[in-house]
Structures are given as structure tokens and as C-alpha cells.
LUMFIDO-738194 format. One line per 2 residues: number of its first residue (from 1); their letters; for each residue x, y, z of C-alpha. Coordinates in nm, 2 decimals. Each point is the difference from the previous one (the first is absolute). Layout:
! residues N
NUM> A> X,Y,Z | ...
***
This chain:
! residues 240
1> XX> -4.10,13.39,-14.50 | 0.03,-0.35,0.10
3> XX> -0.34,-0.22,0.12 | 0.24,-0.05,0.31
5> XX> 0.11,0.34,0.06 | -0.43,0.11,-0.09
7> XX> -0.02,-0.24,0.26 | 0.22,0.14,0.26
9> XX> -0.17,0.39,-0.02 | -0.29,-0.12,0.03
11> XX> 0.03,-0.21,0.33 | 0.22,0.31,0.13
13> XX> -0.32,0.26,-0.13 | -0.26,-0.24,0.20
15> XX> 0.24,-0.01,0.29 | 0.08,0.35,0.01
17> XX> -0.41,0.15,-0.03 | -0.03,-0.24,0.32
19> XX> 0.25,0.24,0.13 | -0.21,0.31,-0.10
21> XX> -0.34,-0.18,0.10 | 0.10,-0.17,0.32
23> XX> -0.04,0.32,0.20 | -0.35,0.02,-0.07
25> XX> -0.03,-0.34,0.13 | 0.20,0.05,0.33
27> XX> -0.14,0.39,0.06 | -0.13,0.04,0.36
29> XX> 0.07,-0.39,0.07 | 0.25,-0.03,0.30
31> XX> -0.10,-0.35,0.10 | 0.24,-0.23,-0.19
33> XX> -0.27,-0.19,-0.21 | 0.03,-0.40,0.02
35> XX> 0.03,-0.01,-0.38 | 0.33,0.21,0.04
37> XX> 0.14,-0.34,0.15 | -0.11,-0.21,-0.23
39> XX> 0.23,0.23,-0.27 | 0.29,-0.04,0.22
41> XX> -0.03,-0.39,-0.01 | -0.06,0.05,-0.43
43> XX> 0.31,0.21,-0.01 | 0.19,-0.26,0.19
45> XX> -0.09,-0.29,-0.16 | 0.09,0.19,-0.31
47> XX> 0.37,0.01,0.11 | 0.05,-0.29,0.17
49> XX> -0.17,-0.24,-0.29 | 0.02,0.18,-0.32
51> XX> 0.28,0.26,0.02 | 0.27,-0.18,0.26
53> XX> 0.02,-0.29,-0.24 | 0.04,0.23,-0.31
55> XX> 0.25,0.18,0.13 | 0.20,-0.36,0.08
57> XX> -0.05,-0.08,-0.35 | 0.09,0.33,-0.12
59> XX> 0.32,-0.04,0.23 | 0.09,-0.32,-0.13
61> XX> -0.02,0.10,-0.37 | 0.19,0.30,0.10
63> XX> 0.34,-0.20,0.13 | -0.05,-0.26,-0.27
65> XX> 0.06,0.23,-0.26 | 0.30,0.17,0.18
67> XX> 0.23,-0.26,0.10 | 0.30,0.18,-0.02
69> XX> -0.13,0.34,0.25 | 0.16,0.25,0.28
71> XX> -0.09,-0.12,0.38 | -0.05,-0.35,-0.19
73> XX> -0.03,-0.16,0.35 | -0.33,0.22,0.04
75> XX> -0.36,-0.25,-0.11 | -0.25,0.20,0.25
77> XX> -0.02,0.31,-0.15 | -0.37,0.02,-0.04
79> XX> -0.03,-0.08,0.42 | 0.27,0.24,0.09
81> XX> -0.28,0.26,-0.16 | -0.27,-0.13,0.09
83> XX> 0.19,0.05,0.38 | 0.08,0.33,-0.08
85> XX> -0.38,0.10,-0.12 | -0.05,-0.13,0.36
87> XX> 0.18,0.24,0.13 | -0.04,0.30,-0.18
89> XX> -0.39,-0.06,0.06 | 0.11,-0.03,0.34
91> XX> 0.21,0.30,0.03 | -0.30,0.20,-0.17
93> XX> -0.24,-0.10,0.22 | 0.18,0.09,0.29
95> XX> 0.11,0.33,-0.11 | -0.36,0.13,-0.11
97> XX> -0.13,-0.15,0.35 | 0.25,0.25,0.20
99> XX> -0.25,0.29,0.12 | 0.11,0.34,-0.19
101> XX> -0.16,0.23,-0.25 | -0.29,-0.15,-0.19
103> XX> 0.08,0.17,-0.30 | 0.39,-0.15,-0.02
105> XX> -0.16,-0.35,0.11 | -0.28,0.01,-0.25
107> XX> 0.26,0.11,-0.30 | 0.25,-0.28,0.15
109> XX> -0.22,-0.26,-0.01 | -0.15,0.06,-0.31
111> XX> 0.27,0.03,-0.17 | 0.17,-0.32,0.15
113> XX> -0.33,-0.18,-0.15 | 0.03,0.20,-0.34
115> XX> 0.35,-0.18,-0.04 | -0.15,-0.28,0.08
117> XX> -0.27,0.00,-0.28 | 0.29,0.12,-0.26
119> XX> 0.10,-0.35,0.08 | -0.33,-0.14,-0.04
121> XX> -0.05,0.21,-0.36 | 0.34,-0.12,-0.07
123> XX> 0.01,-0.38,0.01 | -0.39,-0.01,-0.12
125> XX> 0.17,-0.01,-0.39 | 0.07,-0.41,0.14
127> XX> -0.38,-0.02,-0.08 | -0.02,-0.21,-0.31
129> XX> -0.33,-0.19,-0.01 | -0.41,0.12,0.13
131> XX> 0.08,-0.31,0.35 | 0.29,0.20,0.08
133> XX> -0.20,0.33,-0.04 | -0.29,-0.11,0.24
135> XX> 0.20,-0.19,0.26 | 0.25,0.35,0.00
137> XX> -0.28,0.27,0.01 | -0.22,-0.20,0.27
139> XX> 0.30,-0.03,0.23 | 0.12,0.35,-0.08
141> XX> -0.34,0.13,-0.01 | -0.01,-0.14,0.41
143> XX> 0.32,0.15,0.04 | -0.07,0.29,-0.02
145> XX> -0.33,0.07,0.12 | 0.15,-0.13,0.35
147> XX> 0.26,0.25,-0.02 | -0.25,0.27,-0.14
149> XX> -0.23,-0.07,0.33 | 0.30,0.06,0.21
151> XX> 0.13,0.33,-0.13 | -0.36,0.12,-0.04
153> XX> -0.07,-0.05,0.35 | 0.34,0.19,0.10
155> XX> 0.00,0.23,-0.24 | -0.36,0.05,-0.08
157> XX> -0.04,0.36,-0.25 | 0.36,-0.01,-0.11
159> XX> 0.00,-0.34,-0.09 | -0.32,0.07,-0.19
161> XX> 0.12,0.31,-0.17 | 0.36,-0.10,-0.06
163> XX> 0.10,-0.35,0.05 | -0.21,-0.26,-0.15
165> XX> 0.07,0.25,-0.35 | 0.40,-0.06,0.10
167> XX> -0.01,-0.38,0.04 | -0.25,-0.03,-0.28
169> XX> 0.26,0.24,-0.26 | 0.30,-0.23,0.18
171> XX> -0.19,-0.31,-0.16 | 0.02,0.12,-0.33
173> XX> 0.32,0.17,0.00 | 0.18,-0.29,0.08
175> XX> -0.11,-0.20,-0.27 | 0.05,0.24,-0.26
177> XX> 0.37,0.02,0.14 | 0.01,-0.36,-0.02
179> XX> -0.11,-0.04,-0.35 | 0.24,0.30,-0.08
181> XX> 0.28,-0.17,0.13 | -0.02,-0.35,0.00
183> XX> 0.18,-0.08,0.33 | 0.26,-0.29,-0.01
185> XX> -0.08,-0.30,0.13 | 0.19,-0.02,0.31
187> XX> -0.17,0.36,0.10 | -0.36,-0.20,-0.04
189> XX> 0.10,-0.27,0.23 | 0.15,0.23,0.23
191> XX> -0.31,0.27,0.01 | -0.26,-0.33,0.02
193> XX> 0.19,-0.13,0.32 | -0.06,0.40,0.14
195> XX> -0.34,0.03,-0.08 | -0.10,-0.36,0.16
197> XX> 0.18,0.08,0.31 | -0.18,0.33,-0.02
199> XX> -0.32,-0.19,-0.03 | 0.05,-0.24,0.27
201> XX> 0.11,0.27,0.32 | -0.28,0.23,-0.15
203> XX> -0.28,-0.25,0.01 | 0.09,-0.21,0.29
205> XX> 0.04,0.36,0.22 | -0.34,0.08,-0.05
207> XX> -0.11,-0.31,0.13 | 0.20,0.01,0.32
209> XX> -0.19,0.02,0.29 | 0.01,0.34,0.14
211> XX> 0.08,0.16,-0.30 | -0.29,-0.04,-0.23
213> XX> -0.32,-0.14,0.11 | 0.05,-0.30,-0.21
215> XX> -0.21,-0.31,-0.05 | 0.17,-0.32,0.01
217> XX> -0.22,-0.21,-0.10 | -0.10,0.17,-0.32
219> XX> 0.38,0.08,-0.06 | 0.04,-0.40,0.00
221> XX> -0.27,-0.07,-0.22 | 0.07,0.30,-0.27
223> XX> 0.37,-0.18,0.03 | -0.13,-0.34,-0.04
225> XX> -0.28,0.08,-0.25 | 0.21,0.16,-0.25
227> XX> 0.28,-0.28,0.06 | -0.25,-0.23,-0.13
229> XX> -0.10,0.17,-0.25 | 0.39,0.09,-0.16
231> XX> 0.07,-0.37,0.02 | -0.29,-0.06,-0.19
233> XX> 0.07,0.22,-0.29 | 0.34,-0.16,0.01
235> XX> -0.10,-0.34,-0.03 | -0.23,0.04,-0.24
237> XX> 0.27,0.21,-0.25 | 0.22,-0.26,0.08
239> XX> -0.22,-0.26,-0.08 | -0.16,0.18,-0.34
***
């Protein structure tokens, strides 16, 4: 095993036992926490300073290196999925918010959150240095525990019971299929520009007044704080 793939599991292990632990955190808590909102702004700041601009790079280096390509015409691949992880959230979102049976809208929205984390598990392998780790398992980390508070709240002993184990097992599973199958790199730039669409509608819904109790000034400053602090790690790699 590679240092960067020894890497990789273990940002996906940390990130998945918050999975399994954040339950104990959020039990009997229905208030949203101000700290909550302070993840949100992390996990935003993640994408919109660290990963958006990878994923332009990425993109760039993709259509350099295939001049001569179907649908040649086509240079915004990586937005046109990062659109369609808007949606998809979107969709999700509105489908497990329809009133119905709790048990089919517990398994639906867990499950549309388990294939999310297969993407997460999945594109962790781009992990290649201990900077990359941190920055990726503190914004992930935040992630998640937003979403965990949510689906504990609505879900409460079936989300204790069943789901966190599910999205924590997703985690893993799709890294190991990752590293099993190596995915092209066209595929990575097209599941990145899902999973920060993803990111964005899921983070920026549970802010929206009316639907969670969010804090906006704590969201600004866990979004500005951890700005700061990825373009400080990026100057001073660039610089060293």
C-alpha cells in the first residue's frame, strides 16, 4: 500500500467513526447548535476555495491531453456536474420532505446520503500529502456532522440504530471500490463536479431561513475563517 493510498483510508476511517460517534453528540439535541453553522460555512469554503479550483485544473489537464475528443466543442464538463449535483440534491431533498411513511422516507433519505458518501470514499484516493488530509477531514468532518444533526433530529432511534452504521460502511466502501478500480480520469472530474454541487444545495439549505434554524453570522465567519486559513496553507506551499 502506497503512503498516498495509507493516506486516503485513514482520512475516510476518521471521517467515517464521526459518522458512528456523531449520534452521541446530537442525541436528545433538537435546537440546531450555533456550531452546526459554523461547519456549514467550513464545508463551503472548502468547495468554493480548495475544491472548485482543483476541479478547473483537473478539467484543464483533462482537454489538454485529449485534443482530438467526441463532443470536442464541450470545455465545462466539470460545471455541467457540479449543476447536476445541484439538482439531484435538490430533487432529494424535495422528495424526502413530501409527508408519507417514515419508514420509506427514513430508508430514502439515507440511502440518497449513502450514495453520496460512496462518492466521498471514492474521490478521497486524490489524497496525496498530510495538508490535503487535514484540510479534507476537517471540511468533511463538518459535513457531515450537519447532516448527521439533521437526520438525527427526524429520524431520531432509526438513525441511531441503522443509519449513521450505513453512511459510515458507504465511506469505506467507496474507497475500496475506487482503489479496486481506478476510475478514469474523465469519471473523477465528472463525480468531483457532482459531489460539489451536492455540497453546495446541501449546506446552503440548512442555512435557509425557515428551514434550519441557522446562524448567519457564525456561517460567515466558519466560511471566512477557514478561507483564510486554505489560502494560507497555499501560499506558504507555494512559497516553500
Amino acid at each position: 500500500m502506497t503512503s498516498s493510498t495509507m493516506l486516503s483510508l485513514i482520512g475516510v476511517s476518521i471521517v467515517a467513526t464521526l459518522h458512528v460517534t456523531a449520534g452521541l453528540l446530537h442525541r436528545g439535541v433538537l435546537e440546531r447548535p450555533t456550531w452546526l453553522s459554523v461547519a456549514s460555512g467550513l464545508a463551503v469554503a472548502y468547495v468554493f476555495v480548495h475544491l472548485l479550483p482543483e476541479l478547473a485544473e483537473t478539467q484543464a489537464r483533462f482537454l489538454e491531453a485529449r485534443p482530438v475528443r467526441s463532443l470536442v466543442w464541450l470545455q465545462s464538463h466539470v460545471y455541467l456536474a457540479a449543476l447536476v449535483g445541484v439538482l439531484l440534491a435538490l430533487g432529494l431533498d424535495r422528495a424526502t420532505a413530501h409527508p408519507g411513511e417514515q419508514r420509506a422516507r427514513f430508508w430514502l433519505h439515507t440511502g440518497s446520503f449513502a450514495l453520496y458518501n460512496l462518492l466521498v470514499g471514492g474521490l478521497a484516493l486524490r489524497v496525496t500529502n498530510v495538508p490535503t488530509l487535514i484540510l479534507a477531514v476537517i471540511a468533511f468532518g463538518a459535513h457531515f456532522l450537519v447532516n448527521d444533526h439533521g437526520l438525527q433530529v427526524e429520524y431520531g432511534r432509526a438513525y441511531t440504530r441503522f443509519g449513521r452504521w450505513l453512511l459510515a460502511a458507504a465511506i469505506v466502501v467507496g474507497w475500496a471500490i475506487a482503489l479496486a478500480t481506478r476510475p478514469p480520469p474523465a469519471v473523477v472530474v465528472v463525480l468531483l463536479g457532482l459531489l460539489s454541487g451536492s455540497i453546495i444545495l446541501n449546506v446552503l439549505k440548512d442555512e435557509l431561513p425557515g428551514r434550519r434554524e441557522g446562524r448567519f453570522l457564525a456561517f460567515v465567519l466558519g466560511a471566512i475563517g477557514y478561507a483564510l486559513l486554505l489560502l494560507a496553507l497555499s501560499y506558504t506551499m507555494q512559497a516553500g
